[in-house]
C-alpha positions as CSV (number, residue, x, y, z in Angstrom):
1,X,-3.3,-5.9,28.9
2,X,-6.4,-6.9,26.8
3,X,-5.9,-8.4,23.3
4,X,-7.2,-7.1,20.2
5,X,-9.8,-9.1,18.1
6,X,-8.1,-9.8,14.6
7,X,-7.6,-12.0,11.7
8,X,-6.2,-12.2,8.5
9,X,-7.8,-12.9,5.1
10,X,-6.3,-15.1,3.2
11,X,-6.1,-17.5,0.0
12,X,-4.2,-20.3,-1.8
13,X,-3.4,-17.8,-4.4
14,X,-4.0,-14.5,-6.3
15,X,-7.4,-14.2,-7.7
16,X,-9.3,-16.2,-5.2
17,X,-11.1,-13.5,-4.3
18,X,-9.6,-11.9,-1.1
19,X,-9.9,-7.9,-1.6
20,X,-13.6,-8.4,-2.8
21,X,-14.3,-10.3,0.6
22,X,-12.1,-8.4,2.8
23,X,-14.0,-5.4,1.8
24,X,-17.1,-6.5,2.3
25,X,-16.5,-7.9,5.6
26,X,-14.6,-4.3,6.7
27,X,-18.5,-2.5,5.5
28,X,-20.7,-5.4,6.8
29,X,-19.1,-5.1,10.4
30,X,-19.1,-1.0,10.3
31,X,-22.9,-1.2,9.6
32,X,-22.9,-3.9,12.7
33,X,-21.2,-0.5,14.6
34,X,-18.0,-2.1,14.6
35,X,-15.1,0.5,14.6
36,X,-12.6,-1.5,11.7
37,X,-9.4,-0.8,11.2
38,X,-8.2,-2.2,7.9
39,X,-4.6,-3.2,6.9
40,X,-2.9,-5.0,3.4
41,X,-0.2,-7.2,3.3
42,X,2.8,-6.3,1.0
43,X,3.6,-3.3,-1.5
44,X,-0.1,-2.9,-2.7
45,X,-1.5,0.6,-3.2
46,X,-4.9,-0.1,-4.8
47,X,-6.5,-2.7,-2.4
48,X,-6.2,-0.4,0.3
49,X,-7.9,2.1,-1.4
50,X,-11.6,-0.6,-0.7
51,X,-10.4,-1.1,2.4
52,X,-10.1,2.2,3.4
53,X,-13.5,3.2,2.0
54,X,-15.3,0.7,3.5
55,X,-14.1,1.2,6.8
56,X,-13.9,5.4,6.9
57,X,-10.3,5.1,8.3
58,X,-7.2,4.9,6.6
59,X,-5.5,1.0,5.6
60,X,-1.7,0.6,6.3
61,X,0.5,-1.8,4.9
62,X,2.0,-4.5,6.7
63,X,5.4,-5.4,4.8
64,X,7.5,-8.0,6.8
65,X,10.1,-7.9,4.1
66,X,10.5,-4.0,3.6
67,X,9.5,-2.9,7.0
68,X,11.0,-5.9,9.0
69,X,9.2,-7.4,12.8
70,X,9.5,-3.9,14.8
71,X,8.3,-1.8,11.5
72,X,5.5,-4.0,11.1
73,X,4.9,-3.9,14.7
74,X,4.9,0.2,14.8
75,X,2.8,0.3,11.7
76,X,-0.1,-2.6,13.0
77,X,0.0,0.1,16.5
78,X,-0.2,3.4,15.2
79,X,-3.1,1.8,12.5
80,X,-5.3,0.3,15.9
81,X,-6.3,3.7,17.3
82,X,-7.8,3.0,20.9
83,X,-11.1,3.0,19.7
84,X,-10.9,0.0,17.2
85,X,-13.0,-2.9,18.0
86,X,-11.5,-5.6,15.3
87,X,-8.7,-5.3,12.7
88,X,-9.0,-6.9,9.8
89,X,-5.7,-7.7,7.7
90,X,-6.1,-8.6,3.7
91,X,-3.3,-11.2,2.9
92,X,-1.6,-10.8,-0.7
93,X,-0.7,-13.7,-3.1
94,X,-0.9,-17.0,-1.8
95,X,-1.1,-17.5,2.3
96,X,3.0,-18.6,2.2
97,X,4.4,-16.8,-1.0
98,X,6.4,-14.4,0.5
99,X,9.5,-12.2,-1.1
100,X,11.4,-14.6,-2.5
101,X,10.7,-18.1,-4.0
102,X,12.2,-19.4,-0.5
103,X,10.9,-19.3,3.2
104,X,8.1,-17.0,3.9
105,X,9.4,-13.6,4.3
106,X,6.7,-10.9,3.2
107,X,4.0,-13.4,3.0
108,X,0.6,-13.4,4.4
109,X,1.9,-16.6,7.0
110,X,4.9,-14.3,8.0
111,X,2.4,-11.3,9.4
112,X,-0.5,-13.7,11.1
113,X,2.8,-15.1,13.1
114,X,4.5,-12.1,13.2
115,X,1.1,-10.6,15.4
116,X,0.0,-14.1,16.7
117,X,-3.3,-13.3,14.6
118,X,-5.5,-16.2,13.3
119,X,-6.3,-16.9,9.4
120,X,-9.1,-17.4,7.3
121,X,-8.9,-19.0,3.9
122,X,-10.4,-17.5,1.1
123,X,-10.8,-20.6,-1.9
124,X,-12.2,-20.1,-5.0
125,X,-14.8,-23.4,-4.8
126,X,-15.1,-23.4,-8.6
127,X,-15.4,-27.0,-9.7
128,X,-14.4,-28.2,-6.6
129,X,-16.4,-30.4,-4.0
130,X,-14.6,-33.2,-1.9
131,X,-11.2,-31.7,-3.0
132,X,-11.9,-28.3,-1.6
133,X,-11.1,-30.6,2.3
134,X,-7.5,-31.9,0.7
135,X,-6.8,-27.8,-0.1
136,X,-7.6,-27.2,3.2
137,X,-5.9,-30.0,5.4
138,X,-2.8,-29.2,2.8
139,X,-2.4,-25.1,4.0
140,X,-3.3,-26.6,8.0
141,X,-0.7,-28.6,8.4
142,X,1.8,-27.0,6.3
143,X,3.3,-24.7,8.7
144,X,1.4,-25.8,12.6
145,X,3.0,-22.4,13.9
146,X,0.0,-21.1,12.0
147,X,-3.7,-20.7,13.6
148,X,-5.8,-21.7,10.1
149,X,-9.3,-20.9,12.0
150,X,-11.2,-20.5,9.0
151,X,-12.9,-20.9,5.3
152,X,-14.5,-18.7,3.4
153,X,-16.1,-19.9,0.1
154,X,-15.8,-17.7,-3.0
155,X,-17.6,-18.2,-6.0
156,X,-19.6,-21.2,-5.4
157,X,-22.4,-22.0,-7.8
158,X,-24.9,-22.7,-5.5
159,X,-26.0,-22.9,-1.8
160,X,-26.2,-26.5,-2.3
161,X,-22.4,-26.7,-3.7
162,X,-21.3,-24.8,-0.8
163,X,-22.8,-27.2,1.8
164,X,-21.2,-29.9,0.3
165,X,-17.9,-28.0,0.4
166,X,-18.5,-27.1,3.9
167,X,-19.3,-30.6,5.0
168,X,-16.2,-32.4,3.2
169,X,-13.9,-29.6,4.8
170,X,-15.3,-29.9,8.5
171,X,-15.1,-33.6,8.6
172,X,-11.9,-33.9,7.1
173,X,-10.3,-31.3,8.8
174,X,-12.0,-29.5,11.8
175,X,-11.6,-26.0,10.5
176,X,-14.9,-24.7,10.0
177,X,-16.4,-22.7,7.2
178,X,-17.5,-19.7,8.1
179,X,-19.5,-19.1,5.0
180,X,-19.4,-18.2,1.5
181,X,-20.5,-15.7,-1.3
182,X,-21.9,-17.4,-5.1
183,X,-20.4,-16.2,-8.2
184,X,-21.6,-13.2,-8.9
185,X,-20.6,-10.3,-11.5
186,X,-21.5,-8.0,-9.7
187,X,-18.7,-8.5,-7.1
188,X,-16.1,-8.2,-9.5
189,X,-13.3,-5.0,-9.5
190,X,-12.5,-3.9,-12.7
191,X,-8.6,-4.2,-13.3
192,X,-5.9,-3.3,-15.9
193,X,-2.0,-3.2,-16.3
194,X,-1.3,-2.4,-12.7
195,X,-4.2,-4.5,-11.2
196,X,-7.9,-3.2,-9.7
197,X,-8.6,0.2,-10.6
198,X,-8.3,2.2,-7.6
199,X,-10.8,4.2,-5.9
200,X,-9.5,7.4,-6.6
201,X,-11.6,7.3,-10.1
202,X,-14.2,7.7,-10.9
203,X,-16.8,4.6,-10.6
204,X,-19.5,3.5,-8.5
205,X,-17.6,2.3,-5.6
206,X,-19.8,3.2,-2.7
207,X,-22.8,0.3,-4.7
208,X,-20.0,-1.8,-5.2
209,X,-18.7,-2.0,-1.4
210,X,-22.3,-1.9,-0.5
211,X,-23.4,-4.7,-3.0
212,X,-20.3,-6.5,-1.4
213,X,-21.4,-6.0,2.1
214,X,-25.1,-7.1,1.8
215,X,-24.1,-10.1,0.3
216,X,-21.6,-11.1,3.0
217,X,-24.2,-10.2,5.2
218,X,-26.3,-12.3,4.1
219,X,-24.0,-15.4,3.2
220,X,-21.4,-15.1,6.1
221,X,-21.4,-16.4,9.5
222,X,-20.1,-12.5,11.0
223,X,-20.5,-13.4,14.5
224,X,-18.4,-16.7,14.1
225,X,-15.9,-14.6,12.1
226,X,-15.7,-12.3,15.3
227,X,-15.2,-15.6,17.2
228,X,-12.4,-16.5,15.5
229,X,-11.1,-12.7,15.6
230,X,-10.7,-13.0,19.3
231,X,-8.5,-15.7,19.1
232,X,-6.0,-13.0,18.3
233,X,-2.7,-13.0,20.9
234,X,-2.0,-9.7,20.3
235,X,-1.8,-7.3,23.1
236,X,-3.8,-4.1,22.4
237,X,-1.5,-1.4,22.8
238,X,-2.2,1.0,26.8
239,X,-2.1,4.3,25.0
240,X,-2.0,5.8,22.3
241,X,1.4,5.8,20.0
242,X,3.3,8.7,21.3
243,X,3.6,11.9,18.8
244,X,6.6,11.9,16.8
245,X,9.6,14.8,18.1
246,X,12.1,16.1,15.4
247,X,15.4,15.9,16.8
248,X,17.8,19.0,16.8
249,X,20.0,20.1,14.2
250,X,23.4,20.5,15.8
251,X,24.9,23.4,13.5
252,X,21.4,25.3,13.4
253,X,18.7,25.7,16.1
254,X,15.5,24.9,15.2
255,X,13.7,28.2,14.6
256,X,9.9,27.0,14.4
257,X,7.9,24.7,15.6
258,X,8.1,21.4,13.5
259,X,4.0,21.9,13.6
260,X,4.8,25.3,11.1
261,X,6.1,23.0,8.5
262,X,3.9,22.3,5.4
263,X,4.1,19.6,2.6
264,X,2.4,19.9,-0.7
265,X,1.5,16.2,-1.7
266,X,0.1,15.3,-4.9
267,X,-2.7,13.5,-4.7
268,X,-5.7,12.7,-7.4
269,X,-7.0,9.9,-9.8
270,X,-3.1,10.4,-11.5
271,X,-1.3,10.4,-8.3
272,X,-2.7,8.1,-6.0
273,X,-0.3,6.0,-4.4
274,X,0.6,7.1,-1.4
275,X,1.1,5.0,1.5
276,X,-1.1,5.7,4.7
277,X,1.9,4.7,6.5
278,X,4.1,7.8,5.0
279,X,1.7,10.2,5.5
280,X,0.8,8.9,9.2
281,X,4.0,9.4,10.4
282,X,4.7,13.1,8.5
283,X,1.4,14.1,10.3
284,X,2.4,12.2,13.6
285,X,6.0,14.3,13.3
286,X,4.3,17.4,13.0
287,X,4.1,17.9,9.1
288,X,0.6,19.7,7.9
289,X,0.4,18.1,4.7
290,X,-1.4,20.0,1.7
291,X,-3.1,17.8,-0.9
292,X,-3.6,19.2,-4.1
293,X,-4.4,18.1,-7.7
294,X,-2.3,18.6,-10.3
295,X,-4.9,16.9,-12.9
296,X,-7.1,19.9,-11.8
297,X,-4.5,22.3,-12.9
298,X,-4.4,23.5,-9.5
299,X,-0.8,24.6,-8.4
300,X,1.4,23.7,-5.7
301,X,0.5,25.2,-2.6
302,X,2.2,28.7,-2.3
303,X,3.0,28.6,1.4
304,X,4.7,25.1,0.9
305,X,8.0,24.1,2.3
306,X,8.6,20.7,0.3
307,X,6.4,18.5,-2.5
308,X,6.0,15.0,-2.4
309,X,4.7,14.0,-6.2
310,X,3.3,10.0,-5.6
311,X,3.1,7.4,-8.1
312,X,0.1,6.9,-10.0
313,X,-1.6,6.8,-13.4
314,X,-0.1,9.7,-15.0
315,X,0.4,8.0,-18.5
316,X,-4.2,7.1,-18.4
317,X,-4.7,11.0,-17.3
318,X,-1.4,12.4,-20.0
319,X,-3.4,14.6,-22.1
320,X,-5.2,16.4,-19.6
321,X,-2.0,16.4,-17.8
322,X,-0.2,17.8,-20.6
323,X,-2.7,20.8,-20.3
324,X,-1.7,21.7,-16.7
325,X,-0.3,25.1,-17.1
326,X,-0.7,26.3,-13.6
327,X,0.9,23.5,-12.2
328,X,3.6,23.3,-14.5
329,X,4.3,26.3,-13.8
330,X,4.8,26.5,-10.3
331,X,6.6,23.3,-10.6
332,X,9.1,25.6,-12.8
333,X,9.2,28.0,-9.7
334,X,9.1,26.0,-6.6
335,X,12.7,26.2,-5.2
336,X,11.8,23.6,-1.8
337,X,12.8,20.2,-1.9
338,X,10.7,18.1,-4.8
339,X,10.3,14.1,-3.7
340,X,9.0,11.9,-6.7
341,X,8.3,8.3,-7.0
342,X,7.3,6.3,-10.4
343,X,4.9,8.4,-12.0
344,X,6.0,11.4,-10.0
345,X,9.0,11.0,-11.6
346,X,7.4,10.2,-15.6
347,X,5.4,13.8,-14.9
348,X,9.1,15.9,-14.1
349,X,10.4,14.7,-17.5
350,X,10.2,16.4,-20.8
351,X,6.9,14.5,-21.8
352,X,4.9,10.7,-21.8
353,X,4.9,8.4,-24.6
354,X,1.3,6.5,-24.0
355,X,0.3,3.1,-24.6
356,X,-1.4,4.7,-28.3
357,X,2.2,6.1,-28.9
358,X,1.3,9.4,-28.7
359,X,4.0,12.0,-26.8
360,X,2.7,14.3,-24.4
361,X,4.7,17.2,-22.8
362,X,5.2,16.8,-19.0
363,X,7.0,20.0,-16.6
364,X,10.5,19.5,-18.4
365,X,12.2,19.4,-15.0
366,X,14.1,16.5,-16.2
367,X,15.6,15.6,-19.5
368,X,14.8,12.6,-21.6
369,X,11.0,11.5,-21.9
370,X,9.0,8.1,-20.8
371,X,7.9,5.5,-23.1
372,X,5.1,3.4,-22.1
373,X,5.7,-0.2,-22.4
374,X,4.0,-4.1,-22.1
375,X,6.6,-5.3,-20.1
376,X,5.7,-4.9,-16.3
377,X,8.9,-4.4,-13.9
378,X,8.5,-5.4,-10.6
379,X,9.9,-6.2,-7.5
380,X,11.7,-5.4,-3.8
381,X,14.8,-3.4,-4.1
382,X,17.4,-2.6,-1.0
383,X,19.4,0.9,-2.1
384,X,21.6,2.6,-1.1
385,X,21.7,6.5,-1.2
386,X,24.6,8.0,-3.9
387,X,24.1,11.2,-2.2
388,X,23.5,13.2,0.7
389,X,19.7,14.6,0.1
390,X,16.8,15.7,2.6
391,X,15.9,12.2,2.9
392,X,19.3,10.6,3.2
393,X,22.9,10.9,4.5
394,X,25.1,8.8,1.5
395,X,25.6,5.5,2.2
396,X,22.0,5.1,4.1
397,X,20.1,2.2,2.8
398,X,16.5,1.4,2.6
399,X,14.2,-1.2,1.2
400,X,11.5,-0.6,-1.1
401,X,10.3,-1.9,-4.4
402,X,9.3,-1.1,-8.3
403,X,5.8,-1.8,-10.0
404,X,5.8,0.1,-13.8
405,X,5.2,-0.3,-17.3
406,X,7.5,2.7,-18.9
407,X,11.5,3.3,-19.0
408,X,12.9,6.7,-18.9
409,X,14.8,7.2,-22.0
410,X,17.2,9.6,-23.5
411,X,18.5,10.0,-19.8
412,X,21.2,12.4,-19.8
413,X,24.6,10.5,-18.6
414,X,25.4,13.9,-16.6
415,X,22.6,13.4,-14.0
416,X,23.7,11.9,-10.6
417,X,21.9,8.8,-9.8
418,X,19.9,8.1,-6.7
419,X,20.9,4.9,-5.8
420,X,22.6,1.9,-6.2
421,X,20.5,-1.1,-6.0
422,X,21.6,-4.0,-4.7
423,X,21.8,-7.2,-6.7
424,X,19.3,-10.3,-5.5
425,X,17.0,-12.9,-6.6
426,X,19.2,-12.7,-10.2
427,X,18.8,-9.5,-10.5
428,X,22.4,-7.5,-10.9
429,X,22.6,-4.7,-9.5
430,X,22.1,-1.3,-10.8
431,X,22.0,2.4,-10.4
432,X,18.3,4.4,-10.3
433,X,17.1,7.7,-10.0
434,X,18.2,10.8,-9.8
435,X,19.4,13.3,-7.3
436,X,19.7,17.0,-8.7
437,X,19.4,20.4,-7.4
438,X,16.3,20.4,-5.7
439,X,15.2,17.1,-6.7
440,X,15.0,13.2,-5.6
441,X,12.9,11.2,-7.8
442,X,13.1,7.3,-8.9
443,X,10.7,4.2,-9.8
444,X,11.7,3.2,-6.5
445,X,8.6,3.4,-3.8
446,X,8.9,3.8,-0.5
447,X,7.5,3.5,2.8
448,X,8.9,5.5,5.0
449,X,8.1,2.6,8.3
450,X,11.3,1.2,6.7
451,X,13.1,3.9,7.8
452,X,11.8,5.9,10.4
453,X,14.4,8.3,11.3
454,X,13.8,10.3,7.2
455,X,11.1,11.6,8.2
456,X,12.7,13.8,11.3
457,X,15.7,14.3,8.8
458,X,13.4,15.7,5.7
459,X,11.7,17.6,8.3
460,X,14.6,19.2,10.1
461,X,16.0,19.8,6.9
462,X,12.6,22.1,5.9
463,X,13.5,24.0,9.0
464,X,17.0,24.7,8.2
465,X,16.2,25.9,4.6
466,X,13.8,28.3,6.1
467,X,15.7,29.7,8.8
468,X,18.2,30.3,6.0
């Protein structure tokens, strides 16, 4: 069985520059006629966005901590289609901060040895010559599980700085640099609250990725990056993953083909994150999904079975929102199962308090309102299902994780929770969500590689309610 050229982009911390480069290097090698297929360490929604774009194929999170070795595994597989000819794998924080303070769980170090995949370092070079070698020896011989194969250097103010980077780092510690890109403005994302502004805005992202690619182009070694891709162990999978079956409902036959089911998905510049991952293996289980935009006033789908409302931006898109009467509307009358995350959730509420203060009527769905805030929470979470839903049996558990800037308040005391969430990491433990009539919805985000066997149970259970 061949191996799969691949390596993971990396850096010494957050900042240093990694998306910018990985997403250049994803377009330079496509305009090489390199098929690419992109992947993003951890939680992230936006970074895959660039990746994604630059490579014309979709990027999948690799998540060692939610997913765990054989969810990580499945998802690296079913992202290599057979015709890939390199993946390329953006790190996230540091190269060993993982999902805890201790051991490397969920970091970048935990994938590249999870796939037997060498590294590249990313290092911001600013104000750095001759110490830019000790970095480098440090993160080489910190873990010697790990194949560091590779430097990239970002933001250096000159070619002339760079080769004196270059020439400290190779001396001192063999790993060779495989080029680098000068500080440039140009090359810089715009970000906010939750981090870079995602692609699903508007902006000029098809100059920026490529303004990005013609300068690593031009600044970095490609072929010796694809060198140090084939050192990759892993074994390219024989065929293709196999399709997905839904499994049979012992009290009712399935009536129709799984293929007949249809899912309305949210999915615009307000409700945008959606893993690749989730919507990979509805398709793969025989789901037709049915995006639509809700910031377009358009309505849900009228032959849909089930909604899925993704997290997003809905508090930067509120007033527009607010003026979504169609939508609203069939919100009020869909009676299939309703799935909400984060800002799917803020929209089913009575209305949005922004970051200007100003309240904003939402579909009402749900009592109680959201309030913007400055204070970010964040983090994994393991639940644990309150309640039997189309997702879950109660008592299931699943990992997942939290990234927002509003609390729901006024929450009624009547409305059955979601979840429980287990305590870790000092955080007690707590209760999240809700699960109502038709409707599951929390801040929690999930990706369904976690848990596999949800999506034949939210899909069976489409079937049931039909043949009812």
């Amino acid at each position: 069985m061949a191996t799969l050229p691949a390596v993971l982009i990396a850096a010494p911390f957050s900042g240093s520059g990694k998306t910018t480069l990985t997403t250049g290097i994803v377009r330079a090698l496509t305009h090489r006629g390199k098929a690419v297929a992109p992947f993003k360490v951890g939680p992230d929604y936006i970074d895959p966005t660039y990746h994604a774009l630059a490579a014309g194929r979709p990027c999948h999170n690799l998540d060692s901590w939610m997913l765990g070795e054989d969810g990580v595994q499945t998802t690296f597989t079913s992202g290599v289609v057979q015709d890939t000819d390199i993946a390329i794998i953006e790190g996230v924080m540091g190269l060993f901060d993982g999902a805890t303070g201790e051991g490397i769980t969920g970091s970048s170090a935990h994938i590249a040895l999870m796939l037997d995949i060498p590294v590249i370092l990313v290092i911001d070079a600013r104000g750095m010559a001759h110490s830019a070698a000790a970095l480098v020896k440090g993160y080489k011989d910190f873990d010697s599980r790990l194949n560091l194969a590779g430097v990239i250097l970002n933001r250096v103010g000159s070619a002339r700085h760079a080769k004196i980077c270059q020439q400290s780092i190779e001396t001192e510690t063999g790993v060779p640099v495989v080029g680098y890109i000068e500080r440039n403005v140009a090359l810089q994302i715009p970000e906010r609250h939750l981090g870079l502004v995602p692609t699903a805005e508007n902006g000029d992202w098809e100059l920026f990725i490529e303004t990005t690619a013609l300068q690593v182009a031009q600044t970095v070694d490609l072929e010796l990056l694809q060198t140090i891709a084939a050192q990759s162990n892993y074994q390219r999978p024989a065929v293709r993953p196999q399709r997905s079956t839904i499994s049979h409902v012992a009290s009712q036959p399935l009536r129709e083909q799984p293929s007949s089911l249809k899912i309305a998905l949210a999915k615009d510049a307000a409700f945008s994150f959606t893993y690749a991952a989730n919507e990979t293996l509805l398709t793969q289980a025989g789901a037709t999904l049915l995006p639509f935009s809700p910031l377009q006033n358009e309505p849900i789908p009228e032959d849909a079975d089930m909604l899925i409302l993704s997290g997003g931006f809905p508090e930067l898109y509120a007033r527009q929102l607010s003026k979504a009467t169609n939508f609203f509307a069939s919100l009020d009358q869909f009676r299939g199962f309703i799935y909400a995350e984060c800002g799917g959730l803020m929209v089913l509420t009575q209305g949005i308090i922004d970051q200007q203060d100003q309240y904003w009527p939402m579909a009402g769905l749900l009592s109680g309102m959201v309030r913007m805030t400055d204070k970010v929470t964040l983090g994994y979470r393991q639940v644990t299902a309150m309640l039997d839903s189309p997702l879950f049996a109660a008592g299931d558990t699943i990992r997942g994780h939290e990234f927002h800037y509003s609390n729901w308040l006024e929450r009624p005391d009547y409305l059955p929770y979601a979840y429980k969430v287990e305590p870790r990491s000092g955080l007690d433990g707590f209760q999240a969500g809700v699960r109502t009539r038709n409707i599951l919805a929390s801040y929690i985000h999930l990706n369904f590689h976690a848990k596999p066997e949800i999506v034949e149970r939210l899909l069976n259970h489409a079937v049931v309610a039909r043949a009812a």
